[in-house]
N, C-alpha and C positions, 0 to 999 in steps of 0.2 A: 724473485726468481730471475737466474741469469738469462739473457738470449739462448744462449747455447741448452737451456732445459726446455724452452717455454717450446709446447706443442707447436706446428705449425698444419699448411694445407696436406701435407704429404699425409701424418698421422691419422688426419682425419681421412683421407681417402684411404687409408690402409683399412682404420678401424670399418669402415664402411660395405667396404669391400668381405672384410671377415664375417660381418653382420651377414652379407646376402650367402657368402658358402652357411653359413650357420642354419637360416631361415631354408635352404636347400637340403642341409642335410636332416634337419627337422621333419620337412617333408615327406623325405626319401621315405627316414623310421616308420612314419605313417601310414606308407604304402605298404611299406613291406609287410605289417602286421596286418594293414588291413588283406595283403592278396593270400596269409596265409589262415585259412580256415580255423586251424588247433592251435594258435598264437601261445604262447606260454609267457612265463613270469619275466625271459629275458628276451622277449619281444615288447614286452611293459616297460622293463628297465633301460631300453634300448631310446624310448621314443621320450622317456623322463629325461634321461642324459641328453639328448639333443631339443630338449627343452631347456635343461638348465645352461648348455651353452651360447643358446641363441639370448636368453633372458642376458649373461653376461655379456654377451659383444651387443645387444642392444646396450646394455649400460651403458657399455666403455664408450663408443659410438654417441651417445646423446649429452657423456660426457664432454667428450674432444670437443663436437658440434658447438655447446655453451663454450666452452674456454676459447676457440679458436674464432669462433664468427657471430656469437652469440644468440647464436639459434638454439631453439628444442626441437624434439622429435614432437609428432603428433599422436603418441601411445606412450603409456604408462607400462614399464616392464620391470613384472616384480623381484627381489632380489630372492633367492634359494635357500640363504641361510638364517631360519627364523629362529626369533629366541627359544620354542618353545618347541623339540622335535615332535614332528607326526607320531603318534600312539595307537593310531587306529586303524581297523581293520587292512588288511590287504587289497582287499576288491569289497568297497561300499557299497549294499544294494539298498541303503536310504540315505538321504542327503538332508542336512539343513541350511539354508542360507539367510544367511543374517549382514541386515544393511543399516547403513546409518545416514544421514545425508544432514549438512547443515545448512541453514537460510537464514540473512538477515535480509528485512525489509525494510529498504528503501525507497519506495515510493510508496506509502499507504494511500494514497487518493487512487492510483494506477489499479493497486489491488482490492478495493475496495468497490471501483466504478466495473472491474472485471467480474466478483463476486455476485455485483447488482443485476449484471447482463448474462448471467448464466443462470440464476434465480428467474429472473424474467421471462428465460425461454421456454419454462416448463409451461405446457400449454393448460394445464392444470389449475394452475397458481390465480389465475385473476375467479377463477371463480369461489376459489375459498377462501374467506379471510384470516384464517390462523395461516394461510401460505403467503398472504396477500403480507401481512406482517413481520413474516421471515424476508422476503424479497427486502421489505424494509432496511431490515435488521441487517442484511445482504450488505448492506450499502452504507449503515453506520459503524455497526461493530465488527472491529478486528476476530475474535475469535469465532464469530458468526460468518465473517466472510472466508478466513480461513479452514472452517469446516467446508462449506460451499465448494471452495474451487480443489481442497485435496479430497472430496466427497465426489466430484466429477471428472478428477481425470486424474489418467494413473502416474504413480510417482515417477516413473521414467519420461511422460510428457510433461511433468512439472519440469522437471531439470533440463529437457532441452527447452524449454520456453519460459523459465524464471522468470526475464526480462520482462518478457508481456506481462507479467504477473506482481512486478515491484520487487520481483526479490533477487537477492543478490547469493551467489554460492559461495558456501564454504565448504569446510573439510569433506570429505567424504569417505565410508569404508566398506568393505563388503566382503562378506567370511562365507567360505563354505565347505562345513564342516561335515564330518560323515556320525551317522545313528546308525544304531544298531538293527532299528526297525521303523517302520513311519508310527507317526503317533494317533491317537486315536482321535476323531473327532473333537475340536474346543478342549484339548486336551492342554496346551501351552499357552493357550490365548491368556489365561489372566497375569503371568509372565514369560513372556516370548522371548526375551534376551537369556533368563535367568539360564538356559542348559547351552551356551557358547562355552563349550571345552576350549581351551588352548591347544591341549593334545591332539585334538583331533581335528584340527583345522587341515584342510586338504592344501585348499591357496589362498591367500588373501589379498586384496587390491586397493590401497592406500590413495587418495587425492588429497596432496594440499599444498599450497602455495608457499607455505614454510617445509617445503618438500625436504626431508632428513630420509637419507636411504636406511636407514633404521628402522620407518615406518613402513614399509614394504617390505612382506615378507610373502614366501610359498614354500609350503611342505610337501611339495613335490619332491 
């Protein structure tokens, strides 16, 4: 690429600039639907369109930012046009959200002395020996200590505290798709993935370090 194309500071302060009318006029939409009581379909369609603007001039913006100074932005912004158009209702009155997260573990002593010391805390445990066993087990076996610590804290404290835990992140995704109705009790538990429509996917939010803007999409 010659000098005379390569982006410089100007573009990126353009693009930047666009970004915050964009995240303003996002806003505005929002008010305005919210100040008007009987909002209609092009009061919805009003606040999607300055969603999908702002999702673009974040792009462009987080793009320039890497080429020009080699920075990112601190937020993931998904791209609009997914392979797979929205097919679903108009106004969702049941939601499914479906996540995925990956771990590799890299310190199994880390995770395994973690395992041992959250076993230990139950105040339970010393007095019974089929617990007094587990505590054990806590602190040798991987899939025993693995149950342990995703058994005691929820997946969103695992991901901001991996580290503590030996584990290292990977990809990550999170879909959330509209139903036609909620499901009934232990209705999907024996396959929880299996009713992830593509159709019907509302937005979805893509993380990974092999970041391809193909993998971010929202049917917004």
């Amino acid at each position: 690429m010659s000098d005379a194309v390569q982006p410089g500071a100007a573009q990126v302060r353009a693009a930047a600039d666009a970004l915050k009318e964009a995240v303003d006029r996002h806003l505005a939409a929002i008010e305005r639907r919210a100040a008007e009581p009987d909002a209609d379909a092009d009061a919805d369609a009003e606040v999607f369109a300055a969603f999908n603007e702002m999702a673009a001039a974040g792009e462009a913006y987080d793009e320039l930012l890497y080429d020009v100074y080699d920075e990112v932005t601190p937020f993931e912004v998904p791209e609009t046009d997914g392979t797979a158009a929205y097919a679903g209702p108009e106004d969702p009155e049941a939601l499914s959200v479906f996540i995925r997260r990956d771990y590799t573990v890299v310190d199994p002593r880390r995770l395994l002395a973690q395992a041992r010391r959250v076993a230990e805390l139950d105040p339970e445990a010393a007095a019974d020996e089929e617990e007094a066993d587990a505590q054990d087990a806590a602190g040798r076996s991987m899939p025993t200590a693995l149950g342990v610590l995703f058994g005691e804290f929820e997946p969103d404290e695992i991901a901001s505290r991996h580290k503590e835990f030996g584990l290292e992140e990977g990809d990550a995704t999170l879909w959330v798709t509209a139903v036609d109705e909620p499901a009934e009790p232990g209705e999907w538990l024996p396959s929880p993935f299996e009713a992830a429509d593509p159709e019907r996917v509302i937005c979805r939010f893509d993380i990974s370090e092999a970041f391809d803007g193909d993998d971010m999409e929202s049917a917004l």
